[in-house]
C-alpha positions, 0 to 999 in steps of 0.5 A: 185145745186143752181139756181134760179128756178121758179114755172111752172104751172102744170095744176091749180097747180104750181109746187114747188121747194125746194133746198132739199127734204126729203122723209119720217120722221120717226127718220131719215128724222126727224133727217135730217130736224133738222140738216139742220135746225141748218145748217141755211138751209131754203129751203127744204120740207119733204114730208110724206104720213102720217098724222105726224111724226114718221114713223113705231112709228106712224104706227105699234100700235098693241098690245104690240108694243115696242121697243127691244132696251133700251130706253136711246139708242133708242134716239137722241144724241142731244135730251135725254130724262129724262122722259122714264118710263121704260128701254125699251119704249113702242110704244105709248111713243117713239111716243110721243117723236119723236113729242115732237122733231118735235115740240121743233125744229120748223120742223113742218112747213116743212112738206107736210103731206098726201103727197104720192110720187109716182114718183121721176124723174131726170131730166138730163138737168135741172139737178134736180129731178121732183117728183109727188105726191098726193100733186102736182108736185115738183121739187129738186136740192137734193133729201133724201129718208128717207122712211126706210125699215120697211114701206111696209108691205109684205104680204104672198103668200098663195092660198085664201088669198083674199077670207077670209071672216072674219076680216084680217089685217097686224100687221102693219096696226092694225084695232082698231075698230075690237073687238078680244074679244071671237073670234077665232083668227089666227095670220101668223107669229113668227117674232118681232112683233108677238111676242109681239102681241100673249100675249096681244090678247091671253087672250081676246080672245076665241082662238088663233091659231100661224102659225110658219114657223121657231121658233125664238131664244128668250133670256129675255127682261130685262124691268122694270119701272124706279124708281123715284131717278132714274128719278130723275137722269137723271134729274137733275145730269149732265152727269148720262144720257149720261153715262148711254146711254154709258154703254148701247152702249159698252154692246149691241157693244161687241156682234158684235164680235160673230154676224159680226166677230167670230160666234162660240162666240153666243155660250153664247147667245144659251146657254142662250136662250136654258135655257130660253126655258127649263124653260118657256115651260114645255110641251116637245112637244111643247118645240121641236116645238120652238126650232130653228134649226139654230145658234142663230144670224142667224136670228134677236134675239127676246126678251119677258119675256111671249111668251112662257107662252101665247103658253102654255095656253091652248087656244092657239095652235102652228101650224108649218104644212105648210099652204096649203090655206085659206078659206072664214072662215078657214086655212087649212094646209099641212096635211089636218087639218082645223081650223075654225077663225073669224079673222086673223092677218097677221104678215109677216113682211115687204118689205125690199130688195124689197120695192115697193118705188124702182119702183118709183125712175128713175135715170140718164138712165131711169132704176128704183132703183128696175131695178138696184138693180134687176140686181146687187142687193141691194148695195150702197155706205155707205148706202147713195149714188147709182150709176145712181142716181145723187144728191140724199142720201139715210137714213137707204140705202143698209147695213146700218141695225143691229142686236144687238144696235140702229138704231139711231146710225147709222142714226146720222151718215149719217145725218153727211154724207150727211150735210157735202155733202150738204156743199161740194156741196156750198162750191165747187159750185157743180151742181151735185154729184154721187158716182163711179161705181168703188168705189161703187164696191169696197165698196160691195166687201169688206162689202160681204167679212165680211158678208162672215165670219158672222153669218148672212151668216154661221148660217144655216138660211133663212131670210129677211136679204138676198137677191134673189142674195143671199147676205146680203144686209140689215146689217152692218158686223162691229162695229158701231163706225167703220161706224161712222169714215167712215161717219164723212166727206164727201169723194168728190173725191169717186164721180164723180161731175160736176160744176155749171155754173155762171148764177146758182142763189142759191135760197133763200127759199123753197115755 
């Protein structure tokens, strides 16, 4: 992997080489352009399709958006920080925070904003990777896809979607410059972020109706702001952060053994969400209409202290008959009703085993990752490597996800994987490296085999974590300290390698 290329002209516009190349920079491509950084590394890009930093943090500022997991662990080990206002953070200050590191490490100048990949292509006999974007032809030794999984807003597929005539957009792409106030509003969707949507927008406008298809399970949000002695704390007296952090990590750990290894344990948690629930909705109606009908677990828990209460207002109405169509002002559903709306707020959440980034990434055979995960689904080797795709890594790859703690945790550890890989490949003087088909399989064997006995896979529920092979390729069937151990160095001998021939010339820094 280190030779001396030089820029080919494509057109009026060279192209640009880069030893690396990262896709994407939301918590994890950030993470890694900062690790590679402290690695003394110079010559790499990260290439965003955003204006900056901060992925889903950047995009998804809805009403209400905010974090479900407590702030202290929703952060970067290297980077605490003592300033949270509140135990669990809202959008607009974890923004700021991950642009606040982007900034303090000097990782800015990195960066091709605006820059819209649209083909990653590998070369076999430069053996390298060839990439298109809005912002011109570039070429890679190894290439990081950090785009994550929570990016291409999935959109519902419903008769007359395309012929409303009012005002639509996805939660995650949120039009600021539509006013809700005094208008009649449908919002599509009952996942995590329709939850925190529906009691911001209820009050403002004149009404609301909900379009549930499965009721979540919803256990309390334990936020309050923090007070000063204890910012003051996490301050200026060594060690109380971080040992908060880790009281924190080891309570939201303990809930693996019900979710991964024994599922009759969320029992406690059921219990908990059912009093929740007797509590918060006294209308008994509409308590049998969001009352989940699988274990809870099964699907991504939820957490709000005033759903309920906004789909007990008495401008707010519940819908769970089956949408038939929507019209040029109306949605009509299965039993014949229509209702008239004005706007309509589609929270369907997002492409995960099926994002559309697939189709751009061509490995070694021709085939696309979305042809190859098409056939033998959407499986890895620890979430950062892929049969068929040399010298490229992958942040947040297949079973990586999680359902109880941060996802940070998780992406610090396969930053680790894929430095220590980075280093592998010039201590060895490698010129490429792909995982073993076999070791691949054997890996997916085994994470299938923990899936099987998880509450993921046994809680009597559908959900966006499988997919259309029927297997749960989206979480992690372990404790995350466990992934940790798996990550810590990078196990050469699980790929397969080829050398790099004495004229390769390292090159000395990215254009």
């Amino acid at each position: 992997m280190s030779r001396k290329v030089t820029d080919k002209a494509v057109g009026d516009q060279p192209t640009r080489h880069a030893r690396t190349i990262v896709i994407g920079s939301g918590f994890a491509g950030l993470g890694l352009a900062i690790r590679l950084g402290q690695q003394g590394r110079t010559d790499y890009l990260i290439l965003e399709r955003g204006n900056d930093v901060g992925g889903t943090w950047r995009d998804n500022t809805y009403p209400g958006a905010a974090c479900d997991v407590p702030s202290h662990l929703y952060s970067y080990s290297f980077a605490l920080n003592p300033d949270w206002s509140r135990s669990f953070s809202k959008q607009g200050e974890i923004y700021q925070y991950i642009r606040s590191v982007a900034e303090r490490h000097r990782v800015l100048d990195k960066h091709i904003f605006d820059c819209d990949v649209t083909s990653v292509r590998w070369n076999a006999d430069d053996a390298r990777w060839e990439i298109s974007s809005s912002k011109g032809e570039f070429t890679a030794d190894t290439v990081v896809s950090a785009v994550g999984g929570l990016c291409e807003p999935a959109l519902p597929d419903i008769k007359g979607i395309n012929t409303f005539e009012g005002e639509t957009f996805h939660s995650a792409r949120w039009n600021h410059e539509i006013d809700l106030t005094g208008k009649r509003v449908a919002v599509i969707g009952t996942g995590a972020s329709a939850i925190q949507i529906v009691p911001a927008i209820a009050p403002q406008v004149a009404h609301l109706d909900v379009y549930q298809r499965t009721a979540p399970w919803l256990l309390p949000r334990m936020d309050r702001p923090y007070t000063l002695p204890e910012r003051l704390a996490f301050k200026h007296i060594p060690g109380f952060q971080r040992l908060s952090r880790a009281a924190i990590y080891a309570a939201r750990e303990t809930q693996v053994v019900g979710l991964a290894k024994v599922p009759a344990l969320m029992r406690g948690f059921e219990l908990l969400a059912k009093a929740k629930l007797r509590y918060e909705v006294r209308d008994a109606e509409l308590r049998k209409k969001v009352t989940p009908n699988f274990r809870i677990g099964c699907k991504r828990m939820l957490i709000s202290n005033n759903y309920y209460p906004a789909l007990s207002r008495p401008n707010v109405d519940l819908v769970t008959e089956g949408i038939a169509e929507i019209r040029a002002n109306s949605i009509v559903t299965k039993d014949g009703t229509e209702r008239e709306i004005d706007a309509l707020i589609v929270a369907t959440g997002f492409h995960v085993t099926d994002s559309p980034t697939y189709e751009a990434i061509t490995g070694k055979d021709g085939r696309t990752l979305s042809e190859v995960f098409d056939e033998i689904g959407q499986q890895g080797y620890k979430g950062a490597s892929i049969a068929n795709f040399p010298n490229m890594f992958f942040l947040v790859g297949p079973n990586v996800g999680l359902g109880h703690t941060s996802m940070v945790y998780m992406i610090e550890s396969q930053i680790n994987y894929i430095a220590d890989a980075l280093a592998t490949v010039d201590e060895m003087g490698l010129r490429t490296v792909e995982v073993r088909k076999d070791v691949q399989d054997a890996y997916n064997r085994d994470l299938q085999a923990k899936l099987g006995k998880s509450v993921w896979n046994t809680g009597g529920c559908a959900s966006w974590y499988m997919d259309k092979h029927g297997n749960n390729t989206t979480l992690w069937p372990d404790f995350t300290f466990e992934f940790r151990r798996l990550t810590k160095t990078f196990d050469v001998d699980a790929y397969q390698t080829t050398a790099a021939s004495r004229n390769d010339l390292k090159v000395v820094a990215a254009p």
